[in-house]
Backbone as CSV, one residue per row, in Angstrom:
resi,resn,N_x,N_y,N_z,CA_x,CA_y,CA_z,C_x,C_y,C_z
1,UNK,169.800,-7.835,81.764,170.797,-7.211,80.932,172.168,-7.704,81.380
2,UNK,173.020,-7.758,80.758,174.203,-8.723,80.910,175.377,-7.179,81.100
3,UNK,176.428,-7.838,81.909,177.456,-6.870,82.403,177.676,-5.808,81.044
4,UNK,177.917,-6.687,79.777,178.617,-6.098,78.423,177.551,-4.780,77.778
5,UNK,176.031,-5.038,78.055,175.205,-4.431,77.780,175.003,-3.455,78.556
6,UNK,175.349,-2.799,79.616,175.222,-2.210,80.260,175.873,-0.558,80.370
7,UNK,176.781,-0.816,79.972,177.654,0.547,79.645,177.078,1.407,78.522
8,UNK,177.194,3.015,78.422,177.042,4.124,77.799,176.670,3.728,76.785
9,UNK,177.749,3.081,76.028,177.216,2.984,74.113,176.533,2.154,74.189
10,UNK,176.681,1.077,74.663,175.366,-0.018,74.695,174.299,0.038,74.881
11,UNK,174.010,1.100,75.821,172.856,1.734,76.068,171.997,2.255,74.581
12,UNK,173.124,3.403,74.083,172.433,4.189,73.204,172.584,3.859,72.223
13,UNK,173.409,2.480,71.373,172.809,1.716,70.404,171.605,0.568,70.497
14,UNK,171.688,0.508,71.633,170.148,-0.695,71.998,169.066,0.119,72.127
15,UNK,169.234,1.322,72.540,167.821,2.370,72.106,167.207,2.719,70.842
16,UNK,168.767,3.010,70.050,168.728,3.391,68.603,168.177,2.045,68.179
17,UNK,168.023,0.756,68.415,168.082,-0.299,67.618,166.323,-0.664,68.176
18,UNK,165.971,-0.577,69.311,164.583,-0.169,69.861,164.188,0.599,69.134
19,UNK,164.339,2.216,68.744,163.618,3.188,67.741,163.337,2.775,66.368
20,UNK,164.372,2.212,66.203,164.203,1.731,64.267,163.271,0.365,64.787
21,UNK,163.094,-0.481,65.525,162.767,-1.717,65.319,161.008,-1.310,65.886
22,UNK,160.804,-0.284,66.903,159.083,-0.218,66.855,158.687,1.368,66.912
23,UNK,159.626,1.849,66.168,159.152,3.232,66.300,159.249,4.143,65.704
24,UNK,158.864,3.728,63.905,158.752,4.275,63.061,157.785,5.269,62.967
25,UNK,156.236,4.735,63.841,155.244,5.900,64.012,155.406,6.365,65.471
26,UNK,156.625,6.181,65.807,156.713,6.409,67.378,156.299,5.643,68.598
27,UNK,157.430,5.867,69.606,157.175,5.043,70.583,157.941,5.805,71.823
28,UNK,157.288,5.323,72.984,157.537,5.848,73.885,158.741,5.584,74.934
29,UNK,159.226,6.383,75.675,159.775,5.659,76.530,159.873,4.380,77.506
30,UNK,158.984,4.367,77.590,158.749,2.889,78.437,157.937,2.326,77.669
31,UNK,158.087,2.174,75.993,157.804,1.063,75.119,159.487,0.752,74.897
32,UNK,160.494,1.439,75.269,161.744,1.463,74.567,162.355,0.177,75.741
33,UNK,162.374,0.865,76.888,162.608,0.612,78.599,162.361,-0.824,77.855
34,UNK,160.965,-1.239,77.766,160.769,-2.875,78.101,161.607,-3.295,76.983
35,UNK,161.580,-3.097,75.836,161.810,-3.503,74.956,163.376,-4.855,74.989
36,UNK,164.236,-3.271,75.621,165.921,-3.507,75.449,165.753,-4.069,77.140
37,UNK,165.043,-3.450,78.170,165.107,-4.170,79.666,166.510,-2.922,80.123
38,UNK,166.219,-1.811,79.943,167.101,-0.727,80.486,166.510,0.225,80.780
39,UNK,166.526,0.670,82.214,165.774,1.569,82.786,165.413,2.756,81.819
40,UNK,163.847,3.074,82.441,163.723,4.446,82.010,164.664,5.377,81.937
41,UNK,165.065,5.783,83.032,165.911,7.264,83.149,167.293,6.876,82.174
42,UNK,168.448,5.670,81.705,169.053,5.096,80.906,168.155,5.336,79.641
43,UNK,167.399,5.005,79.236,166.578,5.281,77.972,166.425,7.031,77.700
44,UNK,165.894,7.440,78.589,165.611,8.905,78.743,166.991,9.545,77.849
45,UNK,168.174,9.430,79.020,169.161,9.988,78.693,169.842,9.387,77.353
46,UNK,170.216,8.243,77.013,170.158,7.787,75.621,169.110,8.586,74.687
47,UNK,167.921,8.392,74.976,167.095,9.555,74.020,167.737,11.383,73.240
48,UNK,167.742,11.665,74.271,168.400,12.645,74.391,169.729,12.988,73.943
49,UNK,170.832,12.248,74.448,172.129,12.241,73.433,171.586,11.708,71.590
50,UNK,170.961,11.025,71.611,170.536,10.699,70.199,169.755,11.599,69.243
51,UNK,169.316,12.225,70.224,168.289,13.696,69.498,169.219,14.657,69.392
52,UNK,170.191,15.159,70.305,171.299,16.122,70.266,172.193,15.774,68.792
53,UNK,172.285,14.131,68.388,173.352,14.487,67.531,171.993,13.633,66.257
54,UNK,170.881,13.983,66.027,169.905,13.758,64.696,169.790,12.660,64.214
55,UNK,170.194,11.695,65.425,169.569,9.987,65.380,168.426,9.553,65.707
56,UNK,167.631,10.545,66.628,166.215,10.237,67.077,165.838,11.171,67.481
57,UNK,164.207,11.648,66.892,163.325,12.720,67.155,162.455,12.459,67.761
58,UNK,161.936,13.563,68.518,160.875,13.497,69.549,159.445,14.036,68.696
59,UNK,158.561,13.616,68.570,157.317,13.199,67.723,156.434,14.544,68.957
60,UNK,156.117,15.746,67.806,155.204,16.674,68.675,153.890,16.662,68.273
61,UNK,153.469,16.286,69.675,152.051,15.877,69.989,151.210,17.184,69.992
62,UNK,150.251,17.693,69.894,149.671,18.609,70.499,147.979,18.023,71.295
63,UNK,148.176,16.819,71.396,146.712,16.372,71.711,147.130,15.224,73.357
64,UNK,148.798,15.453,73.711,149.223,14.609,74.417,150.234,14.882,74.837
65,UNK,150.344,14.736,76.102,151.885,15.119,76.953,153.134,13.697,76.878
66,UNK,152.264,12.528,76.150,153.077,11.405,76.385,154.202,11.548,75.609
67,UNK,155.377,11.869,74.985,156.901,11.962,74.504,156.966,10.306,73.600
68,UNK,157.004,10.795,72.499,156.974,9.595,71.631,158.446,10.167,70.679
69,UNK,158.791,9.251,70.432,160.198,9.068,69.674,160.119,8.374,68.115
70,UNK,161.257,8.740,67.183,161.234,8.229,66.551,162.536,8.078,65.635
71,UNK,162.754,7.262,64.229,164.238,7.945,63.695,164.615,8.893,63.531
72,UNK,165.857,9.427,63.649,166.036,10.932,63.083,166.546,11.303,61.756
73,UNK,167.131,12.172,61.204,167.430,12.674,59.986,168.578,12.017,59.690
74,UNK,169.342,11.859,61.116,170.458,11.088,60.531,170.678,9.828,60.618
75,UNK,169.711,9.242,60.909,169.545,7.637,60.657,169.019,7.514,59.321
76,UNK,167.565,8.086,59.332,167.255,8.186,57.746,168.345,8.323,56.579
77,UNK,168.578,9.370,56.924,170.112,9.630,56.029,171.109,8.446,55.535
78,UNK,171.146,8.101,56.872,172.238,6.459,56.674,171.344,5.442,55.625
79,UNK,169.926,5.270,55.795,169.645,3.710,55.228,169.792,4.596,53.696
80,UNK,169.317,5.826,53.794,169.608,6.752,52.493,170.754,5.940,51.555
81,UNK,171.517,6.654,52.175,172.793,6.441,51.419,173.196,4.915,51.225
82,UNK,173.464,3.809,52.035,173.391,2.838,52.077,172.584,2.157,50.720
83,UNK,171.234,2.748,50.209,170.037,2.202,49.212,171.283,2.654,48.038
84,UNK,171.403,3.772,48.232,171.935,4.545,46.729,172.936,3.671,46.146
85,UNK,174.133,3.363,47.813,175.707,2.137,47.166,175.119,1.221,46.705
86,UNK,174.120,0.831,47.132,173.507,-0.449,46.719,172.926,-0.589,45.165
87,UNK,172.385,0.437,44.842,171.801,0.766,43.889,173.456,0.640,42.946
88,UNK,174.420,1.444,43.245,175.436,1.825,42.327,175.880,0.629,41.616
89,UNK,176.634,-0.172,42.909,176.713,-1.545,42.730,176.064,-2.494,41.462
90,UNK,174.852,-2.373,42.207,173.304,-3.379,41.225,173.968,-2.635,39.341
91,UNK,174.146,-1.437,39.455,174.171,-1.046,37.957,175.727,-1.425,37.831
92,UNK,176.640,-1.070,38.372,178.287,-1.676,37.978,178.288,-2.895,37.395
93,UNK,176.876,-3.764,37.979,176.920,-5.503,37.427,176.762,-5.475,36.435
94,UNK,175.470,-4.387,36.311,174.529,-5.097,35.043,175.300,-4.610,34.319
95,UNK,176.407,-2.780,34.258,177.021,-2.681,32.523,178.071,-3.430,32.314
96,UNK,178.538,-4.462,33.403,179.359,-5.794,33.541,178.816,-6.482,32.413
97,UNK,177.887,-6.947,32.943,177.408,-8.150,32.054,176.739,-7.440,30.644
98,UNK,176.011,-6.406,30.452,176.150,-6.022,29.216,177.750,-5.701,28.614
99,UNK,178.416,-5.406,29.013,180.332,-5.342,27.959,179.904,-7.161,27.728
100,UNK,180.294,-8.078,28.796,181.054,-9.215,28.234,179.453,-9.642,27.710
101,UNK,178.323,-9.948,27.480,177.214,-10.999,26.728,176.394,-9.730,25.961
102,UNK,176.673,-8.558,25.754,176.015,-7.917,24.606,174.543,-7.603,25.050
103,UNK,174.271,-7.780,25.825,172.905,-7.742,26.283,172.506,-7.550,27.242
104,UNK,171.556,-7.021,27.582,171.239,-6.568,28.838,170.418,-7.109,29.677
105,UNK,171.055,-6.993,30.816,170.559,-8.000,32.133,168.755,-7.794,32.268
106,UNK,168.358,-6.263,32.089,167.321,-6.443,32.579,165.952,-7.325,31.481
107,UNK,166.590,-7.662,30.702,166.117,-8.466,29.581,165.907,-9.595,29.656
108,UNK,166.888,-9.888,30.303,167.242,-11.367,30.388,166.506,-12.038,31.711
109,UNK,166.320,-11.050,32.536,164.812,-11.588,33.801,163.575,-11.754,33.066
């Protein structure tokens, strides 16, 4: 891990970026650890600030003591919203191009 990577936020966006990248059905702490190459107890506590503010949830087991992680409500939330601008956008074009050619885009695919 390089000097720049090492500090607080770096930590807990390289976790967050570990959770979304293998741990959609959950993953563990020391699947996270190897992943980014930042200690457990650094992961741990990144976990934890990220669950406190609804960036990453802890996945309840009842068949297992192992602590599996995953996105939280407010990550979800983000690609959420993000789809929708995107979506807005995609339609701003198309009643674009239906005003100036009379016709409609999805026609014309």
């Amino acid at each position: 891990m390089s000097k720049t990577d090492s500090n607080g936020p770096n930590r807990i966006l390289m976790t967050m970026n570990a959770v979304m990248e293998i741990g959609f059905n959950g993953c563990s702490i020391d699947d996270i650890a190897n992943h980014t190459r930042i200690s457990y107890h650094s992961v741990r506590r990144a976990l934890e600030a990220l669950e406190v503010a609804e960036w990453a949830e802890e996945l309840k087991q009842a068949s297992s003591n192992q602590r599996l992680w995953r996105p939280g409500k407010k990550l979800l939330g983000l690609s959420f919203a993000y789809q929708r601008h995107c979506v807005g956008k995609i339609h701003s074009i198309e009643n674009q191009y239906t005003e100036i050619s009379g016709k409609r885009l999805r026609d014309e695919l």
